[in-house]
C-alpha positions, 0 to 999 in steps of 0.5 A, spaced: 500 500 500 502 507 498 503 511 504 502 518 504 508 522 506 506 524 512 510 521 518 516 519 516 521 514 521 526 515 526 530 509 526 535 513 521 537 516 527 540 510 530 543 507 524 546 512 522 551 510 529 551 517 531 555 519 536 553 523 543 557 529 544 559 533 550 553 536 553 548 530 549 547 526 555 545 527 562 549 524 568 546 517 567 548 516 560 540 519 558 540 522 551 534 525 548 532 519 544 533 514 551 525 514 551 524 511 544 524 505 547 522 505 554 520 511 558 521 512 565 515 517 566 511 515 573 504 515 572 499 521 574 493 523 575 488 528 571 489 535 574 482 538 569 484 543 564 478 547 562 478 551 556 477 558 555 470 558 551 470 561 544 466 560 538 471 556 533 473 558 526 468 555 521 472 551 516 474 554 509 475 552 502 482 555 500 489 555 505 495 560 503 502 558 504 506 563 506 514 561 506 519 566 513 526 566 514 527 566 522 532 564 526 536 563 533 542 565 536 546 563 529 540 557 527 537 558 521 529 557 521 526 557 516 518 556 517 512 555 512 506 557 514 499 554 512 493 559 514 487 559 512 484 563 507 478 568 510 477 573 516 479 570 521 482 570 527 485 563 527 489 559 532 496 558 531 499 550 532 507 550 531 509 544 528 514 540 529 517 535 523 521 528 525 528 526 523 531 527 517 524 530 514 522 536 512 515 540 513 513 538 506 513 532 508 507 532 513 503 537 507 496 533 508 495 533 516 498 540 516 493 543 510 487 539 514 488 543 519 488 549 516 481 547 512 479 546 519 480 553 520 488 553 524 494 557 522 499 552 522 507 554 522 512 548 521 520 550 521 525 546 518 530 545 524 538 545 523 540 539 524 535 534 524 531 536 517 532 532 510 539 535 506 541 538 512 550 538 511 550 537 518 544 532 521 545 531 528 539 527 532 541 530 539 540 537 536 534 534 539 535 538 544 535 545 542 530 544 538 523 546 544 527 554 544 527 553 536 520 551 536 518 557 542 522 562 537 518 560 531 512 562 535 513 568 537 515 570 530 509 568 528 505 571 533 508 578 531 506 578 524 499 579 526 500 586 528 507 587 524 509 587 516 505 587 510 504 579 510 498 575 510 499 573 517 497 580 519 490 582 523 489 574 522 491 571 528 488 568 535 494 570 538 490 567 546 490 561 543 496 557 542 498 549 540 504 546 539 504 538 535 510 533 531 511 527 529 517 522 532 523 527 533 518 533 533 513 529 538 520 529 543 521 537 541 513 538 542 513 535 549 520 538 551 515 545 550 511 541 556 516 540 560 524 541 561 523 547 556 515 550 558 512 554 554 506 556 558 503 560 551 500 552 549 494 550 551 495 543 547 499 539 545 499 533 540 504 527 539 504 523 534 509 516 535 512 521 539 515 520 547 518 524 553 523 529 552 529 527 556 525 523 562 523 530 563 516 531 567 510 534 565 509 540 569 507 548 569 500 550 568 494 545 565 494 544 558 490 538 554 495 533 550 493 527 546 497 522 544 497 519 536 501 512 536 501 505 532 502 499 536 506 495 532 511 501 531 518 499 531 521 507 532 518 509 538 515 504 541 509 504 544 509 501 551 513 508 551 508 513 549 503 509 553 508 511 559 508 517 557 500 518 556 499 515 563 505 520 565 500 527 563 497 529 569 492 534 565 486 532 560 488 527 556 487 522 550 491 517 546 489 514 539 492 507 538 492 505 530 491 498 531 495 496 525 500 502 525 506 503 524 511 510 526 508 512 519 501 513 518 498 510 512 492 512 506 487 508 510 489 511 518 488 518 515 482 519 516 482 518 523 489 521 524 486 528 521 479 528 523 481 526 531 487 532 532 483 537 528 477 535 534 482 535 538 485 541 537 478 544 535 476 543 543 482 544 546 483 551 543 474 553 544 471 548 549 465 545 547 463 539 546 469 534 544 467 530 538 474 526 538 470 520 538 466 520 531 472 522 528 477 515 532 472 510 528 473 513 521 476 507 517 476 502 523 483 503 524 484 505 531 481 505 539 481 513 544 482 513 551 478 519 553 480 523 559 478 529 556 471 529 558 473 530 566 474 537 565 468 541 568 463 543 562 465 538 559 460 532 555 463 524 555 
């Protein structure tokens, strides 16, 4: 079966026999792909997050794209952004691409949400994207401070410069999403690198940043993995998952693998669009009609907790 170029797999990581450098490993020989396989996150209990009410964009027929050169501290970011084409405000995702891809790469997810009614914004990381002179998959770790540059950048170009961005951004609503590699960033951003601007994260066959703990204000996380991935396994974001101590839900591809095929796209862009959809407005979660698309997965739900919420 052809599979989409949406998620791409991180086992060139480890045959590539790249080595830890200086600085790359904690004390306890830990690196930032450790997790990949085991994680050591301790279960928590659900701390319910609430969202702040609001009436949700309506989706649209027509996304623009929008290419930006950001940088950090020397590292070059560039940044393509896909936005919806109508009034606005939109929320913003920043996403976050895996090892040796690029945002190209995860184009029919990205232009899903932005039909849905998201600005969406995808750097290409330094030293971990596809052609890069330089790869270096523990550059994982810098990669959160990257992410939390490129969405302050964004956020600016809604009251700065002539672009298309400006006067059509949310800029109180704030998500933050990857795959493989990107999910390790994204939860960096929920943990050692906390970027309290996010209400909602989204990892999909990703797993924890470092053996970092969640922490800082609550927020809403799902969890997107196959249970016959090899890359990223997914006893270890089943830890991870049970490690959220807020609101929380995980859609397990039965059949899946680190990648996501033809017949799981639907469920995989329905269920984040839904879940992006009620952590950035409330309401009603509808995760569960858009989970049973194809037959393809099962939801653990531990969004309906919050307050206000409907099961």
């Amino acid at each position: 079966m052809r599979r989409r170029t949406l998620l791409l797999s991180m086992s060139a990581a480890a045959a590539g026999g790249l080595a830890v450098k200086a600085g790359q490993a904690s004390a306890a020989g830990r690196t930032v792909l450790s997790s990949t396989k085991a994680s050591a996150l301790a279960p928590q209990p659900v701390t319910p997050y609430e969202p702040r009410p609001g009436r949700a964009p309506a989706a649209v027929r027509t996304v623009g794209r929008h290419d930006f050169s950001f940088a950090r501290d020397g590292r070059a970011l560039p940044t393509r952004v896909w936005y919806p084409i109508g009034p606005g405000p939109y929320p913003v995702v920043l996403f976050s691409h895996g090892l040796h891809s690029r945002p190209d790469d995860y184009a029919a997810l990205l232009v899903s949400w932005a039909l849905a009614g998201f600005v969406v914004a995808a750097p290409a990381y330094p030293h971990t994207s596809l052609g890069s002179s330089r790869f270096n998959a523990y550059d994982l770790v810098n990669q959160p401070e990257d992410a939390s540059e490129v969405l302050t950048r964004v956020v600016e170009r809604n009251t700065s410069g002539g672009g298309p961005l400006r006067g059509k951004l949310d800029t109180s609503r704030l998500a933050a999403a990857g795959h493989s590699g990107g999910g390790i960033t994204t939860a960096g951003l929920f943990s050692a690198h906390r970027d309290d601007r996010l209400s909602a994260g989204i990892l999909i066959a990703g797993t924890d940043f470092l053996g970092t703990p969640f922490s800082g204000p609550a927020a809403a996380v799902l969890l997107v993995h196959g249970r016959k991935d090899t890359s990223v396994k997914y006893s270890a974001a089943r830890t991870v998952y049970e490690a959220v101590p807020w609101s929380r839900a995980m859609l397990s591809i039965t059949e899946g693998g680190h990648q996501t095929t033809n017949d799981e796209f639907a469920a995989v862009s329905g269920t984040t669009a839904a879940f992006l959809r009620w952590s950035l407005y409330g309401g009603a979660p509808a995760l569960e009609p858009a989970a049973a698309q194809g037959s393809v997965a099962t939801l653990d739900n531990e969004l309906a907790l919050t307050p206000g919420s409907i099961s």
